[in-house]
Structure formats: structure tokens, C-alpha cells
N, C-alpha and C positions, 0 to 999 in steps of 0.2 A: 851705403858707406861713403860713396864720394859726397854726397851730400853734405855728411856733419861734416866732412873734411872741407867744402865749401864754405860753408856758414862758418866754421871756426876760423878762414883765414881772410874772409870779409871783415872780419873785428880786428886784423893784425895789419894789411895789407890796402895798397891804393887800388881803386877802381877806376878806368881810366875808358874812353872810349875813343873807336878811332878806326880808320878801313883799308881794308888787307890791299897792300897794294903787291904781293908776291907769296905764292905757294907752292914756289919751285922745289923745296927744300922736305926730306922725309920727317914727318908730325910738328915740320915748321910752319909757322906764315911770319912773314913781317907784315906788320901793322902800323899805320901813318897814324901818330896823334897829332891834332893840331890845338893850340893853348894862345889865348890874349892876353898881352902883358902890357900893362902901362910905362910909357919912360919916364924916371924918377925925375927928367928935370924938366923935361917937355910936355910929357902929358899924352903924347900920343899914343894912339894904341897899335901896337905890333904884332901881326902873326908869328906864332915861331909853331914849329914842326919837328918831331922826333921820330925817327923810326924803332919801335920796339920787337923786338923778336920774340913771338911767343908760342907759347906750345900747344898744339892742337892733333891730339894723337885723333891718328886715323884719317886724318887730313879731311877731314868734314866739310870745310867751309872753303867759297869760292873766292876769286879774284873781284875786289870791286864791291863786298858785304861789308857793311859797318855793325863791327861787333864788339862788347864790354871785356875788359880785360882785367884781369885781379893779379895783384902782384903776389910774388911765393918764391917757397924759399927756394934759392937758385938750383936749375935741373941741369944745366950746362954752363960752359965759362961765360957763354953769352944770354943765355935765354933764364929769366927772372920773372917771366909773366907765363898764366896759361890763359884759354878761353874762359870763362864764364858763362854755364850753359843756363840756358830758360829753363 
């Protein structure tokens, strides 16, 4: 069942990757995306970095693993991503 419920929110939601830097939190991790952005008038390219909180029941996954995250619909005030399992 979580499967179809996977597939169906890969058609609605962003896929995003990026690596836990914190799983202090119960069936939390925060996860580091980092994205390159060009400057509209210079051209350079810039890192920018977000941290997203996402949900990972059972707290599975380690400090320092880069793992895919799928957006959904919000489980907390904060948390709007969960893991994306293989």
C-alpha cells in the first residue's frame, strides 16, 4: 500500500536530494539541499542551501547519508517532506 501511495505523490510532488545533517528529532531528520542558481545580471553561479525537515518514521537513516526526498502533503507545521524509499 505505501507503494501506490508513493507513486501517486511522485506525479503531484518535488523530488529533491540532499544529506541529513541532524536526527536528533523522533521520525525527524533534517536534510541539507544544496541548488545552483545563476545571477540575473552577472551570470555567476551561486550556491544556495536549504534545510528541509523531513519525515522518516522509525528513524532509519544516519547522520551524513544522502538521501531523495518527495514532497507531501504537510504531516506537521513544519515538516512537508518524507524519505523516499528504494
Amino acid at each position: 500500500m505505501t507503494e501506490k501511495i508513493i507513486k501517486k505523490e511522485q506525479n503531484e510532488g518535488k523530488v529533491l536530494s540532499g544529506k541529513i545533517v541532524s536526527t536528533k528529532m523522533k521520525d525527524t531528520i533534517v536534510v541539507l539541499v544544496e541548488r545552483f542558481t545563476k545571477h540575473p545580471k552577472y551570470g555567476k553561479f551561486l550556491k544556495r542551501q536549504k534545510k528541509f525537515k523531513v519525515h522518516d518514521a522509525g528513524n532509519k537513516h544516519k547522520e551524513g547519508e544522502v538521501v531523495q526526498i518527495i514532497e507531501t502533503k504537510p504531516i506537521s507545521k513544519g515538516k512537508h517532506f518524507m524519505v523516499l524509499e528504494k
